[in-house]
PDB file of the backbone (N, CA, C, O) and the ligand in Angstrom, with CONECT records:
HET     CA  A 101       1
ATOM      1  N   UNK A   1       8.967  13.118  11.272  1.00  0.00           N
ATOM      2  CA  UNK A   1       8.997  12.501   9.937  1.00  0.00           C
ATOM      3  C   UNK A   1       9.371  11.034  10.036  1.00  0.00           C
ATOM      4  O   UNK A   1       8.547  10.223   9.613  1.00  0.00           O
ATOM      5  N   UNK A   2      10.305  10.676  10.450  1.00  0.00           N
ATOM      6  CA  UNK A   2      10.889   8.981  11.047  1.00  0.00           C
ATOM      7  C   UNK A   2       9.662   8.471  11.617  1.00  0.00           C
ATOM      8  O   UNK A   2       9.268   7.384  11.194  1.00  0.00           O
ATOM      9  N   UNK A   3       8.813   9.226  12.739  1.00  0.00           N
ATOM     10  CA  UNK A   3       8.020   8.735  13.474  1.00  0.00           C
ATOM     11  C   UNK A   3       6.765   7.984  12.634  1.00  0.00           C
ATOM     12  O   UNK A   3       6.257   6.873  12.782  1.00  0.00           O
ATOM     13  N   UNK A   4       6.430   9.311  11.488  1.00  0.00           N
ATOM     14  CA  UNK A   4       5.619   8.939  10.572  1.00  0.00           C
ATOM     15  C   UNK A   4       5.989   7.985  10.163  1.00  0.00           C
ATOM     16  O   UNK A   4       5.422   6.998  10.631  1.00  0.00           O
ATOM     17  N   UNK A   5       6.877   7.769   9.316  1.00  0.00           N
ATOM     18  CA  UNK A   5       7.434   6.542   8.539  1.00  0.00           C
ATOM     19  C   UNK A   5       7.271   5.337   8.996  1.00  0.00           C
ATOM     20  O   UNK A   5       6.802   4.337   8.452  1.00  0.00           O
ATOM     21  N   UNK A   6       7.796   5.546  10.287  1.00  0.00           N
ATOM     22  CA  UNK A   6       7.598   3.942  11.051  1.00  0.00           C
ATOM     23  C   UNK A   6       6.275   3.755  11.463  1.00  0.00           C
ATOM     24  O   UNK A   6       5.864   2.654  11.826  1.00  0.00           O
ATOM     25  N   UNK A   7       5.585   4.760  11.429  1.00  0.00           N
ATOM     26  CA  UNK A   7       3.879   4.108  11.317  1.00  0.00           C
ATOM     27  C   UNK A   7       3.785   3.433  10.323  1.00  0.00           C
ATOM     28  O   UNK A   7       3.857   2.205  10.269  1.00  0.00           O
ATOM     29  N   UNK A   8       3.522   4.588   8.973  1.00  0.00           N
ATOM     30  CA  UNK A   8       3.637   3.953   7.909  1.00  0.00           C
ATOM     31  C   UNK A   8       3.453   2.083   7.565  1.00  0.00           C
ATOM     32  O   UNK A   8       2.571   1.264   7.304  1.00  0.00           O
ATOM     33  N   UNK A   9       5.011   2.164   7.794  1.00  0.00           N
ATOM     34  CA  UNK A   9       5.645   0.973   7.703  1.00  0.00           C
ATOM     35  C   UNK A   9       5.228  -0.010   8.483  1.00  0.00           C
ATOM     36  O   UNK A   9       5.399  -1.138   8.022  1.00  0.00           O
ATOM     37  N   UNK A  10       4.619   0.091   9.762  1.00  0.00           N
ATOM     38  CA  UNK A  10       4.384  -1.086  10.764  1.00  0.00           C
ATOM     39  C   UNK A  10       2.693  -1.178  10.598  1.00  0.00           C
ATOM     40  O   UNK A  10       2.106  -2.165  11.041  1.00  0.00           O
ATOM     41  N   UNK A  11       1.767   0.206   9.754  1.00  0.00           N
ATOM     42  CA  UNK A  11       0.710  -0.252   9.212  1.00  0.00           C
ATOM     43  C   UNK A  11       0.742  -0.765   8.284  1.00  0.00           C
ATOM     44  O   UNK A  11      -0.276  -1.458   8.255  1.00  0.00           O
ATOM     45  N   UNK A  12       1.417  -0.935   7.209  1.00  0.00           N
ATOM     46  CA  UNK A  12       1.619  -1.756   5.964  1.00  0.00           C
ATOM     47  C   UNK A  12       1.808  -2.904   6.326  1.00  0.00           C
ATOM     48  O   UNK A  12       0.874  -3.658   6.050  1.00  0.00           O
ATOM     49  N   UNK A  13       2.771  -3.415   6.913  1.00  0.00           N
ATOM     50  CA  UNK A  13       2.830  -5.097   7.497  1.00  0.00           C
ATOM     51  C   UNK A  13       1.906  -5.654   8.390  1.00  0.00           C
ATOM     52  O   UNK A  13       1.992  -6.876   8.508  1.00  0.00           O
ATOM     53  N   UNK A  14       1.095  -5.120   9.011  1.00  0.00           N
ATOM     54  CA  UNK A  14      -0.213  -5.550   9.475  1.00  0.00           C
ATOM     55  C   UNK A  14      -0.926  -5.640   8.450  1.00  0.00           C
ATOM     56  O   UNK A  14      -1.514  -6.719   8.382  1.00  0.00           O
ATOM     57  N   UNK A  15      -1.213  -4.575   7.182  1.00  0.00           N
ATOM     58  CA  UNK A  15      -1.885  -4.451   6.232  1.00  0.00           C
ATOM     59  C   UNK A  15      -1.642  -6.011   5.241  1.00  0.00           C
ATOM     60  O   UNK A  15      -2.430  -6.840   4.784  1.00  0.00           O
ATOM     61  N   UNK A  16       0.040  -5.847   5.217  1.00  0.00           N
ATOM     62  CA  UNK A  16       0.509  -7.229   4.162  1.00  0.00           C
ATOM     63  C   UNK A  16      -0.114  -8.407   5.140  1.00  0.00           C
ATOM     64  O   UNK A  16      -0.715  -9.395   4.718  1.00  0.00           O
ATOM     65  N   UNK A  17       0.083  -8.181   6.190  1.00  0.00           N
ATOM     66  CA  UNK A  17      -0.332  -9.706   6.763  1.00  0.00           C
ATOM     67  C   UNK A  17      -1.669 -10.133   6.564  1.00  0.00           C
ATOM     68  O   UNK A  17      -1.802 -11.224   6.009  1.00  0.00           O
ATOM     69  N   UNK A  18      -2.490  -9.634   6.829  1.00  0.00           N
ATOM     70  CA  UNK A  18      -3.696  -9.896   6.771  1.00  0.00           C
ATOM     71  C   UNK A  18      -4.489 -10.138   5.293  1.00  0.00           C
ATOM     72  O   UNK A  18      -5.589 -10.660   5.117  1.00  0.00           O
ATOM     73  N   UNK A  19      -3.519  -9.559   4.259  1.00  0.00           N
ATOM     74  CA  UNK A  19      -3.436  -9.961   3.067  1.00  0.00           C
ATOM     75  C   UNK A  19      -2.621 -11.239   2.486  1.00  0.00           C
ATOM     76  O   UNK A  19      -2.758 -11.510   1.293  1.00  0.00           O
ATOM     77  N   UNK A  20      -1.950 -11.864   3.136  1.00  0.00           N
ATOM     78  CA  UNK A  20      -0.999 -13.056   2.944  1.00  0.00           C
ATOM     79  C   UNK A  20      -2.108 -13.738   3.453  1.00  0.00           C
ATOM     80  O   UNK A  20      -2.926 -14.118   2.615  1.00  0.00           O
ATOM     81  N   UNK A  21      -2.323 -13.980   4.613  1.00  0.00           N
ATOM     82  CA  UNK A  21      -3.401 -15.083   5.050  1.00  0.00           C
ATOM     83  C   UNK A  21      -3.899 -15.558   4.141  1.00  0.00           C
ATOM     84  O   UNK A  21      -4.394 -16.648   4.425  1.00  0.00           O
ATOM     85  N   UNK A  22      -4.065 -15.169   2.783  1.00  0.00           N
ATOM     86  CA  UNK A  22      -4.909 -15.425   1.857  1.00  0.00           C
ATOM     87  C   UNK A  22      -3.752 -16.461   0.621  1.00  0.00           C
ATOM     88  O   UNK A  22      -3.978 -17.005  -0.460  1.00  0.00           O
ATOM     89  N   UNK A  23      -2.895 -16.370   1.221  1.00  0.00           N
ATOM     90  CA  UNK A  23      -1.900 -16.822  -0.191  1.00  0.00           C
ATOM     91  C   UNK A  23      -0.729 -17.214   0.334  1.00  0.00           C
ATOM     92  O   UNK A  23      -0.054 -16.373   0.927  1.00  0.00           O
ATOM     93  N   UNK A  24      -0.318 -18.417   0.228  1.00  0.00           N
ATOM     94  CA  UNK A  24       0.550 -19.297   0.006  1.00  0.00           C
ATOM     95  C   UNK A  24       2.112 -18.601   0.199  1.00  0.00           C
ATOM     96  O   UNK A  24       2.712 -18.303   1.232  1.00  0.00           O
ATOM     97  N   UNK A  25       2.495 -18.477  -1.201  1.00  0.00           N
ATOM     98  CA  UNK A  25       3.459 -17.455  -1.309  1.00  0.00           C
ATOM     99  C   UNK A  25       3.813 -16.026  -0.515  1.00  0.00           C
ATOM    100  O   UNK A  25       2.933 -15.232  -0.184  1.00  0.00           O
ATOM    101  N   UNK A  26       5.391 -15.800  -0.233  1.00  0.00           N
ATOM    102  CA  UNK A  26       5.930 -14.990   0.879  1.00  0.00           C
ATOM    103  C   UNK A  26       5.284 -13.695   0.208  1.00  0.00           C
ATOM    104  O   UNK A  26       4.773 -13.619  -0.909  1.00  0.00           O
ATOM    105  N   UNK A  27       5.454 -12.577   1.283  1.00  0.00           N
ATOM    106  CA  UNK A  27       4.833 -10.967   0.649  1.00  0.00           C
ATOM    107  C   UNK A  27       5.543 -10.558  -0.064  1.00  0.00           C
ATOM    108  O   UNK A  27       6.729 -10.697   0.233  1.00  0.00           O
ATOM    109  N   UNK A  28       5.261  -9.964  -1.153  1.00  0.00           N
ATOM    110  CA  UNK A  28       6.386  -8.911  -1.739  1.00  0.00           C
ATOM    111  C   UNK A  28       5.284  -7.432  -2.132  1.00  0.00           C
ATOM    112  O   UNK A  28       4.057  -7.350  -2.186  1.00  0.00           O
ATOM    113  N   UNK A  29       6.112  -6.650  -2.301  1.00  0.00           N
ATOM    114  CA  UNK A  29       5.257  -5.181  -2.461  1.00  0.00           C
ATOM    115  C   UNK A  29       4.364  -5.335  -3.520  1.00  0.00           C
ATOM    116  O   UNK A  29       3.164  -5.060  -3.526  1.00  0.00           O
ATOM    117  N   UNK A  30       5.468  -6.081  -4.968  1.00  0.00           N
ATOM    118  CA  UNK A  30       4.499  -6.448  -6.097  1.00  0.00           C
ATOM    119  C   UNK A  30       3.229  -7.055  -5.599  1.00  0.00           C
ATOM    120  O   UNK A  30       2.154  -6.462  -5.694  1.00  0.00           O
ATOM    121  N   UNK A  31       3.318  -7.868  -5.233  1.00  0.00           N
ATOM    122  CA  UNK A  31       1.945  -8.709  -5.149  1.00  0.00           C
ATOM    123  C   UNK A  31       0.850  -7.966  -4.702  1.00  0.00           C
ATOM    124  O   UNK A  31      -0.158  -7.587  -5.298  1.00  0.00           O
ATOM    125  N   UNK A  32       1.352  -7.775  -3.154  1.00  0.00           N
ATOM    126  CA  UNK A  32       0.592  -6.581  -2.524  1.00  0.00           C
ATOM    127  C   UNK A  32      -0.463  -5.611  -3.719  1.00  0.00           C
ATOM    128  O   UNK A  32      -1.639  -5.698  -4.074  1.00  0.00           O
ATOM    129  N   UNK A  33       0.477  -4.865  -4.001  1.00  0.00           N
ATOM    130  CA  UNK A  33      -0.055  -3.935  -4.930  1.00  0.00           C
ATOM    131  C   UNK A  33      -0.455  -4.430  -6.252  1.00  0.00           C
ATOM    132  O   UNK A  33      -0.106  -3.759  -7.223  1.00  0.00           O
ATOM    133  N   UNK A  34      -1.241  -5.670  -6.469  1.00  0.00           N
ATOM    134  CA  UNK A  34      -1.494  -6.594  -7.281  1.00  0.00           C
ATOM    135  C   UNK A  34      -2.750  -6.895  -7.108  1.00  0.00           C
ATOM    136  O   UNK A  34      -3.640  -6.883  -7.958  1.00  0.00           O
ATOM    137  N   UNK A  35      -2.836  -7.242  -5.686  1.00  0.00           N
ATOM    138  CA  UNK A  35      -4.023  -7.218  -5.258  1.00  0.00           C
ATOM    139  C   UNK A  35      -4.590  -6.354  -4.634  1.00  0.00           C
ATOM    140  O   UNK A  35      -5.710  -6.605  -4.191  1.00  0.00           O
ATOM    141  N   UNK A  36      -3.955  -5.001  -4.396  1.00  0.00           N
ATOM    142  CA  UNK A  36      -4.709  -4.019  -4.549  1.00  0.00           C
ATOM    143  C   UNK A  36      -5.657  -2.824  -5.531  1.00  0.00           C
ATOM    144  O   UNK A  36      -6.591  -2.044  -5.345  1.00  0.00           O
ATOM    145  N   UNK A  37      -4.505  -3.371  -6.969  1.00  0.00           N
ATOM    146  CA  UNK A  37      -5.079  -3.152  -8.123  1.00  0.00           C
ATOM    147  C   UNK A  37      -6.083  -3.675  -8.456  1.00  0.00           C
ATOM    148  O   UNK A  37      -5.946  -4.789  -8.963  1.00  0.00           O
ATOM    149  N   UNK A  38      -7.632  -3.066  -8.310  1.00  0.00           N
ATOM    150  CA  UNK A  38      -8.288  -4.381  -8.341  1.00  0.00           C
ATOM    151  C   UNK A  38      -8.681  -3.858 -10.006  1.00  0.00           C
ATOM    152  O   UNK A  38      -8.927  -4.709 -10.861  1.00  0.00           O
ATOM    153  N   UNK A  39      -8.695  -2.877 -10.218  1.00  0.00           N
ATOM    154  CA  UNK A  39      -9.064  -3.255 -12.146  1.00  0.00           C
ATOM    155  C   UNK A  39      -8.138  -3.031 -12.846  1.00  0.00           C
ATOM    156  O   UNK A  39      -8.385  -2.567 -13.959  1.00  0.00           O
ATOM    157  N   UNK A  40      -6.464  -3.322 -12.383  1.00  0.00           N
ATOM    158  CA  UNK A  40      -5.142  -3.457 -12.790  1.00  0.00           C
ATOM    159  C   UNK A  40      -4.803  -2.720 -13.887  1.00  0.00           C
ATOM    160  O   UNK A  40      -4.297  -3.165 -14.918  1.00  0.00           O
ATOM    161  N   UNK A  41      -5.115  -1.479 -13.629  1.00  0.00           N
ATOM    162  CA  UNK A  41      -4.653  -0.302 -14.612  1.00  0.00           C
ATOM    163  C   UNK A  41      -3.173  -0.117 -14.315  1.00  0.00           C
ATOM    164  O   UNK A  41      -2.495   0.468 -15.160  1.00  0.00           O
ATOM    165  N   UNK A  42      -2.607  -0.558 -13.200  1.00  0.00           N
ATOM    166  CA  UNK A  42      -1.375  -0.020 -12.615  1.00  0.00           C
ATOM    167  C   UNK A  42      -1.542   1.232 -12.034  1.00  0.00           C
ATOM    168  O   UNK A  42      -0.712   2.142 -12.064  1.00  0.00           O
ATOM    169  N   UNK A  43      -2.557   1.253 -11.543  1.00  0.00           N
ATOM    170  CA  UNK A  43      -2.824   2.238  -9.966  1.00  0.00           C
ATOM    171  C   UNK A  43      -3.786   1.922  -9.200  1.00  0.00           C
ATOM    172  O   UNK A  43      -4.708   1.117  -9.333  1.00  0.00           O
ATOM    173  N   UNK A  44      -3.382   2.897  -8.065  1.00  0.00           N
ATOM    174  CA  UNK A  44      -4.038   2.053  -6.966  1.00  0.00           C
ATOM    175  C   UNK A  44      -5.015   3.934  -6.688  1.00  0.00           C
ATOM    176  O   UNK A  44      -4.728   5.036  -6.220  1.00  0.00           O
ATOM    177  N   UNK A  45      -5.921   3.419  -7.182  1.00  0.00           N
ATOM    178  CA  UNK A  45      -7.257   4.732  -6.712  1.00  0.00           C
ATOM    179  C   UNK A  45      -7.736   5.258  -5.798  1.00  0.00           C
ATOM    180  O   UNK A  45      -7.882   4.353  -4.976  1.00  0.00           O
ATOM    181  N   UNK A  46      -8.217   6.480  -5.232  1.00  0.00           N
ATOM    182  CA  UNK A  46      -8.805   6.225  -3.907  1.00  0.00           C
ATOM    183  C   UNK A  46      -9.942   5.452  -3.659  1.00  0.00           C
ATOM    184  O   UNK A  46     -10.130   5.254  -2.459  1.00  0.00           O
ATOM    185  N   UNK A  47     -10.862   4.889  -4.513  1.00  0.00           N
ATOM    186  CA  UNK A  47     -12.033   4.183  -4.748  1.00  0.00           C
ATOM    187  C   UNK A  47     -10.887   2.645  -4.229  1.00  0.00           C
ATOM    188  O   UNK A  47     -10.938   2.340  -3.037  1.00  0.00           O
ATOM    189  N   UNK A  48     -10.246   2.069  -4.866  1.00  0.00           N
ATOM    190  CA  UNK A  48      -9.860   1.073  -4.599  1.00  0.00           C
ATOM    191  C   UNK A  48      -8.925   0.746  -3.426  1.00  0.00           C
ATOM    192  O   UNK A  48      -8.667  -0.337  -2.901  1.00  0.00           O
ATOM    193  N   UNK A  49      -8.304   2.523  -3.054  1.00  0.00           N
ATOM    194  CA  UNK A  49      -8.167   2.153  -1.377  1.00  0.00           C
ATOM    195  C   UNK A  49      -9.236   2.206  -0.464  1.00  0.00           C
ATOM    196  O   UNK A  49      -8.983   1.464   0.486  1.00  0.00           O
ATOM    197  N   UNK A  50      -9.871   2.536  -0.396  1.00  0.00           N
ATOM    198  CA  UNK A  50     -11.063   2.726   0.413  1.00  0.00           C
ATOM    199  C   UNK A  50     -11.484   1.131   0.484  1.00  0.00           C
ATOM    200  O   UNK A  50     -11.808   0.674   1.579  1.00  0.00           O
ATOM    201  N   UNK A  51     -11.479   0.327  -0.628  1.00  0.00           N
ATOM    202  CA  UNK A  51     -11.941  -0.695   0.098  1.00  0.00           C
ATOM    203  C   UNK A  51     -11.404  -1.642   0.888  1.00  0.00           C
ATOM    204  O   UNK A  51     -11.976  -2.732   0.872  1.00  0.00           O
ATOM    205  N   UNK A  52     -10.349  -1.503   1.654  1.00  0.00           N
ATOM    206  CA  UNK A  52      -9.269  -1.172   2.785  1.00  0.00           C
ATOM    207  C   UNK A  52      -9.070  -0.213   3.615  1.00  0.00           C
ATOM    208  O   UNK A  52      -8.604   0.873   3.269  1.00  0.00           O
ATOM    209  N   UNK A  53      -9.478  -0.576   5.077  1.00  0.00           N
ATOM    210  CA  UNK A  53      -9.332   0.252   5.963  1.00  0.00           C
ATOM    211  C   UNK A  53      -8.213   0.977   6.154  1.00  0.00           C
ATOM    212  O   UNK A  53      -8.422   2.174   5.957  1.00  0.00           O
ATOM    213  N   UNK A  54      -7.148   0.728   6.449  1.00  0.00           N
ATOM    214  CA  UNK A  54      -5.764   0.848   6.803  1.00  0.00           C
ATOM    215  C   UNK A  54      -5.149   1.240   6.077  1.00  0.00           C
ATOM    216  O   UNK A  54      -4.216   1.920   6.504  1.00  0.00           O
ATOM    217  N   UNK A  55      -5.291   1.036   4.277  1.00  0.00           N
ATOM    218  CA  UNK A  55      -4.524   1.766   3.212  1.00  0.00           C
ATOM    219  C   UNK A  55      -5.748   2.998   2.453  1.00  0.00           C
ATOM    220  O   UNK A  55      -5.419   3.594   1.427  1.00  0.00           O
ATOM    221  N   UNK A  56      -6.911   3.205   3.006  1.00  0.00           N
ATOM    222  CA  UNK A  56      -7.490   3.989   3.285  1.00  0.00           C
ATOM    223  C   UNK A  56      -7.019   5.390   4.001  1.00  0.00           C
ATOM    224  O   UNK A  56      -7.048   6.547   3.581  1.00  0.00           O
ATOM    225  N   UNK A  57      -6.606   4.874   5.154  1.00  0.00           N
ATOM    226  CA  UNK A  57      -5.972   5.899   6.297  1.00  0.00           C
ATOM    227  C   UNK A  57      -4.449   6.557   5.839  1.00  0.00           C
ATOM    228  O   UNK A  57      -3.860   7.623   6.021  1.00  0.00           O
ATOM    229  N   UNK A  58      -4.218   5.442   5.228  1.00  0.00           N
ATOM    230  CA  UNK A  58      -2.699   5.795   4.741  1.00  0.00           C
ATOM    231  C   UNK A  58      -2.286   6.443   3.360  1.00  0.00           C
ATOM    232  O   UNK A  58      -1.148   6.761   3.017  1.00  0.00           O
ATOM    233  N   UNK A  59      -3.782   6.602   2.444  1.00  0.00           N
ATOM    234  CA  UNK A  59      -3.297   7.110   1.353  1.00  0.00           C
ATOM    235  C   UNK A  59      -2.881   8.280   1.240  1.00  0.00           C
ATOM    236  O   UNK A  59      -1.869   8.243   0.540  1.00  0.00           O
ATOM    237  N   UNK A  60      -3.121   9.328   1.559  1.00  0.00           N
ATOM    238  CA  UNK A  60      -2.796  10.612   1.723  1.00  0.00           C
ATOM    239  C   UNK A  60      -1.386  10.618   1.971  1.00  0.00           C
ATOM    240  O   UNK A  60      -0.825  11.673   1.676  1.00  0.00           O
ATOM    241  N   UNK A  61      -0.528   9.514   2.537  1.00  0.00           N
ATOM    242  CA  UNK A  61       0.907   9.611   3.033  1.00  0.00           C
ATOM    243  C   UNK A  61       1.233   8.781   2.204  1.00  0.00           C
ATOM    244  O   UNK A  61       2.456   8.689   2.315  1.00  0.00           O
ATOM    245  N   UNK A  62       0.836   8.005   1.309  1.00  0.00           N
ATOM    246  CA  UNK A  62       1.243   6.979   0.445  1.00  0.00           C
ATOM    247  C   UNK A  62       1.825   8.235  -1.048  1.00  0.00           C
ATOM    248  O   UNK A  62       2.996   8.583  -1.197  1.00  0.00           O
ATOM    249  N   UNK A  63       1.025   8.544  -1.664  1.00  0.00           N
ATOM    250  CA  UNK A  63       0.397   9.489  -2.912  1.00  0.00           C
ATOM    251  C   UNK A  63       1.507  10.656  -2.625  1.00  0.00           C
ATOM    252  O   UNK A  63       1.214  11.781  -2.220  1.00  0.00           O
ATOM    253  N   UNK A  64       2.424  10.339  -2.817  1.00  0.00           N
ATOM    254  CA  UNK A  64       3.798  11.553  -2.470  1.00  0.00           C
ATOM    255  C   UNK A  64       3.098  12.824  -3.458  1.00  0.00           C
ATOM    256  O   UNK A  64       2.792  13.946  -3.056  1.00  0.00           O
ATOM    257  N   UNK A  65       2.987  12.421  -4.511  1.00  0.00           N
ATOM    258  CA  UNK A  65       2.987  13.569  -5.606  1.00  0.00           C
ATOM    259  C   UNK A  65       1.426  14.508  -5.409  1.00  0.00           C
ATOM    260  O   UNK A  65       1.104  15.612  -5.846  1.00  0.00           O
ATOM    261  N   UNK A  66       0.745  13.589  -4.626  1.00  0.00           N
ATOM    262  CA  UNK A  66      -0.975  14.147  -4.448  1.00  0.00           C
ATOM    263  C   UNK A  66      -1.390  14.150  -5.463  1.00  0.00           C
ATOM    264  O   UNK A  66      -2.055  15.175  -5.605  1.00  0.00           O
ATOM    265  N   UNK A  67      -1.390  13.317  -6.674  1.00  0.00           N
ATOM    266  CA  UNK A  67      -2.764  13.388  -8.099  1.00  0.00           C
ATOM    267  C   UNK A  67      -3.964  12.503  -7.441  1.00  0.00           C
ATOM    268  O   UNK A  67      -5.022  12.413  -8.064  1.00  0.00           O
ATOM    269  N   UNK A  68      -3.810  11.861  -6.208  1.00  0.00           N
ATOM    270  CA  UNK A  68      -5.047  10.913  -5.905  1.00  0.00           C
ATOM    271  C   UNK A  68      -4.865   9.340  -6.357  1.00  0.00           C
ATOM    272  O   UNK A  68      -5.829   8.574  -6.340  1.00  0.00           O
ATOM    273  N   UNK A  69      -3.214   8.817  -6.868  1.00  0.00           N
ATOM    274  CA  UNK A  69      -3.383   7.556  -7.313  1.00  0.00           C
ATOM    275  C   UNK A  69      -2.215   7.646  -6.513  1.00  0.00           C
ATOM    276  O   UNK A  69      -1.502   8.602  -6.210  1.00  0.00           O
ATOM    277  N   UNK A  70      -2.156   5.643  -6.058  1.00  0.00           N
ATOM    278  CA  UNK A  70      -0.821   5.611  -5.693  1.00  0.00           C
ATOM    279  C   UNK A  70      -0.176   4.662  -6.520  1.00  0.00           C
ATOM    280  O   UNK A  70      -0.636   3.530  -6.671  1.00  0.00           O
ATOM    281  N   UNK A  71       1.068   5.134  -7.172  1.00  0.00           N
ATOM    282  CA  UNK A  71       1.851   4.800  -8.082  1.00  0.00           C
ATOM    283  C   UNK A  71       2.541   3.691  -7.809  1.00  0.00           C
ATOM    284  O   UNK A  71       2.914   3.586  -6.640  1.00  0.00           O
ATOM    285  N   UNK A  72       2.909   2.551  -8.790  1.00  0.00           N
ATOM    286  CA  UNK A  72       3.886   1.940  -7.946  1.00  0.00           C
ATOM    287  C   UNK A  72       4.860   1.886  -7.134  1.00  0.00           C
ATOM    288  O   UNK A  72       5.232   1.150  -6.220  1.00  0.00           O
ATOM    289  N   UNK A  73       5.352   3.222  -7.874  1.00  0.00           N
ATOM    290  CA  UNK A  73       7.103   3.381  -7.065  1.00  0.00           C
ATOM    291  C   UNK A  73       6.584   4.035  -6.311  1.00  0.00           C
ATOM    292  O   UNK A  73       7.263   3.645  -5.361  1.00  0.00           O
ATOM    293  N   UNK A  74       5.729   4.950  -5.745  1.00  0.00           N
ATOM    294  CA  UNK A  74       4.810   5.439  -4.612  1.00  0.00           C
ATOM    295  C   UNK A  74       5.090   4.080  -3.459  1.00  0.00           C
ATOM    296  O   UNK A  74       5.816   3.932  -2.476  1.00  0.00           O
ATOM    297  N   UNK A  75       4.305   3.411  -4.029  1.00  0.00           N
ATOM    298  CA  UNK A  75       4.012   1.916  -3.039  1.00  0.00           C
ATOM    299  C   UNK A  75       5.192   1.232  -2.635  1.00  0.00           C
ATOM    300  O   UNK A  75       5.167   0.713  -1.519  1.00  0.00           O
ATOM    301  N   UNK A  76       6.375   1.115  -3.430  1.00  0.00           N
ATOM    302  CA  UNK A  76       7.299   0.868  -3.361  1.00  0.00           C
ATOM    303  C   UNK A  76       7.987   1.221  -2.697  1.00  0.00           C
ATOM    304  O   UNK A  76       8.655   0.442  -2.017  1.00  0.00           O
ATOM    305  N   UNK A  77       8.112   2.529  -2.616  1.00  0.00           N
ATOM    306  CA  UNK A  77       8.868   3.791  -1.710  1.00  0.00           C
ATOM    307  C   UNK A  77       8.629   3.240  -0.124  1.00  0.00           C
ATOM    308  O   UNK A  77       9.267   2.635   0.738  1.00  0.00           O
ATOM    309  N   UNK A  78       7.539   3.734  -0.271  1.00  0.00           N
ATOM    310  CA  UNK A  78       7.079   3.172   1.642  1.00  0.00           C
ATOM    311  C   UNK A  78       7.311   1.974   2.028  1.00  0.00           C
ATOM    312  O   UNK A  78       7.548   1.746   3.214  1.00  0.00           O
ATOM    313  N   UNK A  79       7.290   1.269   1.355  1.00  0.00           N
ATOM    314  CA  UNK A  79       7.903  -0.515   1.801  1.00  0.00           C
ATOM    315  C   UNK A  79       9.324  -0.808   1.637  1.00  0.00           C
ATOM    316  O   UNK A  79       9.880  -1.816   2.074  1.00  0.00           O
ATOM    317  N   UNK A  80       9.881   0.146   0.972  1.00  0.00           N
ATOM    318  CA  UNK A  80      11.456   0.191   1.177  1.00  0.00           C
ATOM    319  C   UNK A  80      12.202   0.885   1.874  1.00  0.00           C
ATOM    320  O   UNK A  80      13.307   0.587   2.329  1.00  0.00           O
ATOM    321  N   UNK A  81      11.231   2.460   2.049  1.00  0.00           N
ATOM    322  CA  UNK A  81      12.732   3.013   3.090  1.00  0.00           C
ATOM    323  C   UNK A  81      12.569   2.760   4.607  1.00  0.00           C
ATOM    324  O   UNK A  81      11.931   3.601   5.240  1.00  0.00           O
ATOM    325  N   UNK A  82      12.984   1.885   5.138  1.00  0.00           N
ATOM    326  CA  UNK A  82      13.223   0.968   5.949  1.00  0.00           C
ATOM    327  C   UNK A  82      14.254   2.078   6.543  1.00  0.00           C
ATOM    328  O   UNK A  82      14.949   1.813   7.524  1.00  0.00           O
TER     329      UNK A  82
HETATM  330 CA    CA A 101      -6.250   0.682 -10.302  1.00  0.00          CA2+
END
């Protein structure tokens, strides 16, 4: 479970990085998941992970509750428990 996590977590910051390249300003989860919202309902879809490799792979471990969206505090969760 730890092991997972620290995947998780060390695919997300490859994930954030390669998403910062694009922007000025330091990462934060908000943003992240800002621009992953891409028709900003305040979820993140499997249609709109998919168009991301890496949070593609990861949704299934993202989506704690399994309805198929990942929630903010979902998104949140994994970038915090550190
Ligand atoms: Ca959405």
């Amino acid at each position: 479970m730890l092991n997972t996590k620290r995947n998780i977590l060390l695919s997300l910051s490859a994930f954030a990085f390669t998403l910062a390249l694009t922007s000025t300003s330091a990462f934060s989860s908000e943003d992240l998941f800002k621009k992953l919202d891409t028709n900003t309902d305040g979820m993140i879809s499997k249609a709109e992970a998919e168009a991301h490799q890496v949070l593609n792979e990861l949704f299934d471990s993202l989506d704690l509750d399994g309805d198929g969206f990942i929630s903010p505090s979902e998104f949140t969760t994994a970038n915090l428990d550190k």
